[in-house]
C-alpha positions in Angstrom: -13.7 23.9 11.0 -14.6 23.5 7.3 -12.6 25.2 5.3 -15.0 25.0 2.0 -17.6 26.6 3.4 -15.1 30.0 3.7 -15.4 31.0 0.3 -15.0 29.9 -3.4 -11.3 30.5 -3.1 -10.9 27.4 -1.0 -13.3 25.3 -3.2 -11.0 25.9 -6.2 -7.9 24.9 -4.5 -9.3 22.0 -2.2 -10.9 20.8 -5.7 -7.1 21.1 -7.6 -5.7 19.2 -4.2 -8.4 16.8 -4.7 -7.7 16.3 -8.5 -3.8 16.1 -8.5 -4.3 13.5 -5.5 -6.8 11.0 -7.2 -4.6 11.3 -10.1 -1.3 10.6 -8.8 -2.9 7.8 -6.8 -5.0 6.6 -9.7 -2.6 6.1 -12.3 0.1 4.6 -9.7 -0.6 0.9 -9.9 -0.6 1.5 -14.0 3.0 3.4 -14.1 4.8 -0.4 -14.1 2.8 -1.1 -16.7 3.5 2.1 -19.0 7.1 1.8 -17.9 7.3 -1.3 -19.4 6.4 0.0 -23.0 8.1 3.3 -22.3 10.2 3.8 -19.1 11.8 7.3 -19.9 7.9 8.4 -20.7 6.6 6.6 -17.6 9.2 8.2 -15.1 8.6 11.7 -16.9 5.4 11.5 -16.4 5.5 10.3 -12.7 7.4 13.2 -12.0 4.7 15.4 -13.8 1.9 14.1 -11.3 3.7 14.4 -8.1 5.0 18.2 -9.2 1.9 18.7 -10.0 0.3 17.8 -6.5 3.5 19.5 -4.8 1.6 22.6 -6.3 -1.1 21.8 -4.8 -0.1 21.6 -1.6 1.8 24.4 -1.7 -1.5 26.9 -2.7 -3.5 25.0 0.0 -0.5 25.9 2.8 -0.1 28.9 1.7 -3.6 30.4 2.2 -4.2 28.2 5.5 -2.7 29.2 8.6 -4.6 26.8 10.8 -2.5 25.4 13.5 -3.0 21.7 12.3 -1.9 22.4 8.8 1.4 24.7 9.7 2.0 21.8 12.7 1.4 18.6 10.4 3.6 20.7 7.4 6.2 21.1 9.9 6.7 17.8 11.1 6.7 16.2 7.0 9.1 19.3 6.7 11.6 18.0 8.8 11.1 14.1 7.6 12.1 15.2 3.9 14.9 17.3 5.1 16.1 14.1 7.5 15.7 12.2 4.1 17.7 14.8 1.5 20.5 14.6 4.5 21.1 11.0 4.0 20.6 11.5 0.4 23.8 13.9 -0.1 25.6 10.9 2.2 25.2 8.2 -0.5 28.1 7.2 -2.6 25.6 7.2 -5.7 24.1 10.4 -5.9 22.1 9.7 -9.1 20.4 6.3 -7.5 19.9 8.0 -4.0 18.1 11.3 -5.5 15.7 8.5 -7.7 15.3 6.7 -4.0 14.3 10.1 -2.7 11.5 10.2 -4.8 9.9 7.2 -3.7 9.6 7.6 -0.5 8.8 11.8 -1.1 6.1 9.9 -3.2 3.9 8.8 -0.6 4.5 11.1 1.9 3.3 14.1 -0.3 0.0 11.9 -1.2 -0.2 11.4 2.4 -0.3 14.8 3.6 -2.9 15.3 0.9 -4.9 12.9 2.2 -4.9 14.4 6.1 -5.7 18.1 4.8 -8.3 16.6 2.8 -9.8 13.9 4.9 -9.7 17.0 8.0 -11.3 20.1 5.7 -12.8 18.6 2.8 -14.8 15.8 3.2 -16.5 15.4 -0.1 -13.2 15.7 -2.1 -11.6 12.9 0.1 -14.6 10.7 -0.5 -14.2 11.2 -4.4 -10.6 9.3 -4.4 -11.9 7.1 -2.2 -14.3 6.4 -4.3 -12.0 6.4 -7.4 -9.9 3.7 -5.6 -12.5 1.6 -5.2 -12.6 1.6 -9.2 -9.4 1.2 -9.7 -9.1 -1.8 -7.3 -12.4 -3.3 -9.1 -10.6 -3.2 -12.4 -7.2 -4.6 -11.4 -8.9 -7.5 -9.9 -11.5 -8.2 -13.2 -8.0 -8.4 -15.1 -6.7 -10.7 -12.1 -9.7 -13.0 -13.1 -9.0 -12.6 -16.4 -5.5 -13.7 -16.6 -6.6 -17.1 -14.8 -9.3 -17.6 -17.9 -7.8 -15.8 -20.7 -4.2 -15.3 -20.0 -3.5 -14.2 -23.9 -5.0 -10.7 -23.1 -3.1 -10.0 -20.0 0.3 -10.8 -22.2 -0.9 -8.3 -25.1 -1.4 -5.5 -22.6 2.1 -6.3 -21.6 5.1 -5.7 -23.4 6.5 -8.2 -25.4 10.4 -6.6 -24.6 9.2 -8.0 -20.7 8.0 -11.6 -21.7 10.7 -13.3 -20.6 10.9 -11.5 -17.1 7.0 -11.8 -16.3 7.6 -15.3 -17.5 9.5 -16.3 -15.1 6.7 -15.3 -12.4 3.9 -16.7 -14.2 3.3 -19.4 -17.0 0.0 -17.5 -18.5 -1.7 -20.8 -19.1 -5.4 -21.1 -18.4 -6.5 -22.8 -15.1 -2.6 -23.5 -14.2 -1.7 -23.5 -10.8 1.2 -21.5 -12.1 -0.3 -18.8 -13.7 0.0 -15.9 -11.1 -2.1 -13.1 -11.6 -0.3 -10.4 -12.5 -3.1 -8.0 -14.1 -1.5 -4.7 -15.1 1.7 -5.0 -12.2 4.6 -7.2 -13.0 5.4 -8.9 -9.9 2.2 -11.3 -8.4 3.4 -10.4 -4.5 3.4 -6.2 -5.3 -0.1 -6.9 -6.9 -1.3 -9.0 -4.0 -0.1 -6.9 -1.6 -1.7 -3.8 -3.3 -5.3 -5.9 -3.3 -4.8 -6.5 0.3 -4.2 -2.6 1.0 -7.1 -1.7 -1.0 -9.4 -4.1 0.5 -10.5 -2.2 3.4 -11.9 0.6 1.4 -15.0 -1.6 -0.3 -16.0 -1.5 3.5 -15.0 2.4 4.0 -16.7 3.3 0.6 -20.3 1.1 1.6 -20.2 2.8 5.8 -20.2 6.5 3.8 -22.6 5.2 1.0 -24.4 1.9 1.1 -23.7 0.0 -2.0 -26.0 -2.9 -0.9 -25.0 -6.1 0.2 -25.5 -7.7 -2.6 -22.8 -5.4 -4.3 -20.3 -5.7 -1.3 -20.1 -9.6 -1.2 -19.4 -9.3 -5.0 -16.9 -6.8 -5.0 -15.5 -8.9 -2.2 -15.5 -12.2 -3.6 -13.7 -10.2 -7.0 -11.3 -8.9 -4.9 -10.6 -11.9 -2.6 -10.7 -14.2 -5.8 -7.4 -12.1 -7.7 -5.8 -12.2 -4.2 -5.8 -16.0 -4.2 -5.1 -16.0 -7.7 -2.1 -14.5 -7.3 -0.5 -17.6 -5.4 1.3 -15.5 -3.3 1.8 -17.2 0.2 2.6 -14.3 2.2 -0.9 -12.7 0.8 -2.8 -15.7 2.1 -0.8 -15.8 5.5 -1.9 -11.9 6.0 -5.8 -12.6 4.5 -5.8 -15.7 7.4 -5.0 -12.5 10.1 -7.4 -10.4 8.4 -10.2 -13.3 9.0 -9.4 -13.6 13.0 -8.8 -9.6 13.1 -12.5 -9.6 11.5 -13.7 -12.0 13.8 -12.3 -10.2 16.4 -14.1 -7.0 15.5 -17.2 -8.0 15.1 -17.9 -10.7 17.3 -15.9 -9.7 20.3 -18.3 -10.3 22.4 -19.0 -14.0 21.9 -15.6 -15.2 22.6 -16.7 -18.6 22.0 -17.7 -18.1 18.6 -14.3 -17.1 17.9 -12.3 -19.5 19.5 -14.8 -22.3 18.0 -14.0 -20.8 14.4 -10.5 -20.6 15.3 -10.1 -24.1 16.4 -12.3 -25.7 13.4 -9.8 -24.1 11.0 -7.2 -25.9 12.7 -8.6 -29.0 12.6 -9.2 -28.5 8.8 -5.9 -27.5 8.3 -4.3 -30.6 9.9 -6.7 -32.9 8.2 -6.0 -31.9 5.1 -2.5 -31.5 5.5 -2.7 -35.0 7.1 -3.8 -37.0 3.5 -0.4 -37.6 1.7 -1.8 -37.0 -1.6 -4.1 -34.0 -1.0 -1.0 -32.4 1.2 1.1 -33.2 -2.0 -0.9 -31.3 -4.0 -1.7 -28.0 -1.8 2.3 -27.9 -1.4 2.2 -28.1 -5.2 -0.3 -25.1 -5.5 1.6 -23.3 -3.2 5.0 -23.6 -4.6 6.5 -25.2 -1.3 10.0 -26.1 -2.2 13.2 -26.6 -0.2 14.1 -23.4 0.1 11.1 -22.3 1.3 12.1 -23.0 5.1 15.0 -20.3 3.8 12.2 -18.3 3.1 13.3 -18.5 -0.6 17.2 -17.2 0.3 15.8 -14.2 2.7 17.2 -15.8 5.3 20.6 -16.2 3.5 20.3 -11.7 2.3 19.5 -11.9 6.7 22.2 -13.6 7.9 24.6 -11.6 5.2 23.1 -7.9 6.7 24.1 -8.9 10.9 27.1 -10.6 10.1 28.7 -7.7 8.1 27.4 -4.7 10.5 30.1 -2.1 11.0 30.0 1.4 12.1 27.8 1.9 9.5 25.1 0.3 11.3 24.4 4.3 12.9 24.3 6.6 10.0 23.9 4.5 7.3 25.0 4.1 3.9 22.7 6.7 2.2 19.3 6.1 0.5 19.2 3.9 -2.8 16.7 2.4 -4.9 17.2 -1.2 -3.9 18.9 -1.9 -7.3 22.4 -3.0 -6.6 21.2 -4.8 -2.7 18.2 -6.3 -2.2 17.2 -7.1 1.3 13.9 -8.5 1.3 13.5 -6.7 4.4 12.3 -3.2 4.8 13.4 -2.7 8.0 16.9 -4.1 7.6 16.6 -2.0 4.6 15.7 1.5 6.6 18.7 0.8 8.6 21.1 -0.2 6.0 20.3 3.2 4.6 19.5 5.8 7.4 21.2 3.3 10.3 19.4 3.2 14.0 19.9 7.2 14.5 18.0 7.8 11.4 15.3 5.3 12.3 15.0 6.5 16.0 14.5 10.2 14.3 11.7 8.7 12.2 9.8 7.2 14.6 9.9 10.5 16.8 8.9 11.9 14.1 5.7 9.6 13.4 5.1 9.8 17.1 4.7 13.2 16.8 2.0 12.8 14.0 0.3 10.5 15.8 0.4 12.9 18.6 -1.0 15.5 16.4 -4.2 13.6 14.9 -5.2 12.9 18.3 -4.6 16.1 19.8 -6.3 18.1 17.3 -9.8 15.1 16.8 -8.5 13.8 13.5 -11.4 11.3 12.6 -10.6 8.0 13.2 -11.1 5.3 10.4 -11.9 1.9 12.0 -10.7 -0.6 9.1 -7.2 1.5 9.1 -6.2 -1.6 11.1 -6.1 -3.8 8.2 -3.9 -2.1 5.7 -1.3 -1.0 9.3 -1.2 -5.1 9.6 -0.8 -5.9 6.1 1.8 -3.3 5.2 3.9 -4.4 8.6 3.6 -7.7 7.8 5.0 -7.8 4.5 7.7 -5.5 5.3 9.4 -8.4 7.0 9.8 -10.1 3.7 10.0 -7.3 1.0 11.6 -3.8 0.2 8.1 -3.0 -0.1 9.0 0.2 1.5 11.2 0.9 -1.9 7.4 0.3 -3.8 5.6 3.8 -4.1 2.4 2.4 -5.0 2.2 0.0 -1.8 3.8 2.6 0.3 1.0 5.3 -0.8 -2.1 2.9 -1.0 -1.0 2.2 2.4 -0.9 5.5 3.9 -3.7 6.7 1.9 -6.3 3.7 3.6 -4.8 4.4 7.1 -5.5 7.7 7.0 -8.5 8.7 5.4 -11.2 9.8 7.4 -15.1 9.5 7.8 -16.5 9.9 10.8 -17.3 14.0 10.8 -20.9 13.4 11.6 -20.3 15.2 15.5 -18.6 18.0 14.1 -21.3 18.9 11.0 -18.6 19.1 8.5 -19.6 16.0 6.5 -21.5 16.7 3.1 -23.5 14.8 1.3 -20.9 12.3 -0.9 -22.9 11.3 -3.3 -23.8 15.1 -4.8 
């Protein structure tokens, strides 16, 4: 069913859905950036943007009564009530409400995203299409930094030098200068780059860009990735290689397992020359404490050795402020214990259950994002980030493949 061909009624609000969405989304990976030269200006208008999509939403549900909507709207009804529960359980009411947000954040943009990518096609293909922008223009900046590092610090603010300093020396060609483009953390920015990859390939399946255009964008992308020197960004881009491998050559197991095995032998060579291992370890900031997984393991080992009865309910939602994990699992359970976590993943379950049950298309690069954004949960309260959180859920659930049904239009009109 295609809601926008009912009348102009629906066109008007699936076009406001579609506008709030692309602009909440959008603007996210610029809001550390504007918080840095104003943060009361950047949280207010934050909340602006997602009240304005929770409008939205709210118009779209309440002319829809298809059974997908009021079932989906349901099931994210009882996840934000779960969540506002072990908000009103937290010992710091004020930090818990601000945690709320952040993960209301996504989910909001991600219910979006399923009533568009099910009933408006052409609307979900627009902030595709705007992500693909975005993503272009974060990693020119990337690219930038490693040439020209004096405009990346002017776009900063100077109140935040001696923070961003500390992750990055912004001297040209230095192995040390990590991008950081318009973020102010190298791993948040090379996470987001490796969430947003996917959708140069989405974007070129609905419209061909040419492959000409695809390798560049590729290569732009891949190049700020890299240039952030963030290990755990070029562990997950390895997987991504053997997952594409995988995909598209699945049926010449050889080919695979010869690739596979040459970048081993590479790998040990290299590693193998004293100088040139010297050197990569160098580049990639091995230290001693890197075994420790730079003190993770230490924030670990503190979590399981002080588990008490806590351990089921939780301590309440927070922002991550006062207890870093560096873990979002750990952290899920330090603030909504196992009971809340076991109610989650029913919960998601149930989704799941849902998009299958009622022909939800199915977007085949949503593995890469799912493995990226697991991945890196194991070493980062990435879960506490809105704009990885959302660019995640965003790439993992949008939807193309409409063609069987008749309810794709034409994206580029």
């Amino acid at each position: 069913m295609n809601l926008l061909n009912s009348n102009d009624i629906y066109k008007n609000q699936f076009y406001f859905l579609r506008l709030s969405s692309s602009i909440l989304l959008g603007s996210m990976p610029f809001f550390p950036l504007i918080k840095e030269w104003s943060l009361n200006f950047g949280n207010m208008l934050e909340i602006i943007l997602i009240l304005l999509l929770c409008v939205a939403l709210i118009r779209i549900i309440a002319i829809n009564n298809t059974r997908f909507i009021i079932n989906v709207v349901l099931l994210y009804s009882a996840i934000i009530i779960i969540l506002v529960l072990f908000t009103l359980g937290s010992k710091d009411i004020i930090d818990s409400i601000s945690a709320l947000r952040l993960y209301i954040e996504p989910l909001i943009l991600s219910l979006s995203i399923i009533i568009l990518s099910k009933y408006s096609f052409v609307d979900a293909f627009k902030i595709l299409k705007l992500n693909v922008l975005v993503l272009l223009t974060i990693s020119s900046l990337a690219i930038v930094q490693f040439v020209y590092p004096e405009i990346i610090v002017s776009i900063h603010s100077p109140d935040y030098y001696s923070i961003l300093r500390w992750k990055t020396d912004f001297i040209a060609f230095s192995n040390y200068n990590r991008a950081i483009s318009v973020f102010n953390d190298p791993n948040v920015l090379a996470l987001y780059l490796l969430l947003s990859l996917p959708t140069i390939f989405l974007f070129d399946e609905i419209k061909n860009i040419g492959k000409a255009k695809k390798i560049l964008f590729l290569l732009l992308v891949i190049g700020a990735i890299i240039l952030t020197n963030s290990r755990q960004a070029l562990f997950i881009l390895f997987f991504y290689f053997i997952v594409f491998l995988i995909r598209n050559y699945k049926r010449n197991i050889l080919l695979i397992s010869f690739a596979s095995g040459g970048i081993l032998i590479a790998v040990l060579y290299v590693f193998g020359k004293g100088e040139i291992k010297e050197k990569i370890f160098d580049w990639l900031r091995f230290r001693n404490d890197t075994v420790g997984l730079n003190g993770r393991s230490e924030d670990w080992s503190y979590f399981f050795n002080n588990i008490d009865k806590t351990i089921f309910f939780g301590n309440g939602l927070n922002t991550g402020r006062s207890i870093s994990m560096e873990n979002s699992y750990l952290l899920l359970v330090s603030q909504i214990g196992v009971i809340g976590l076991t109610l989650m993943f029913v919960l998601l379950a149930g989704l799941i259950f849902i998009i299958i049950n009622h022909n939800y298309p199915i977007n085949d690069y949503a593995i890469y994002p799912l493995l990226a954004f697991v991945l890196s949960c194991l070493v980062g309260d990435y879960i506490l980030i809105s704009v990885i959180s959302s660019i995640a859920v965003f790439v993992i659930l949008f939807g193309y493949k409409r063609k069987e049904e008749g309810s794709i239009e034409n994206p580029t009109s």
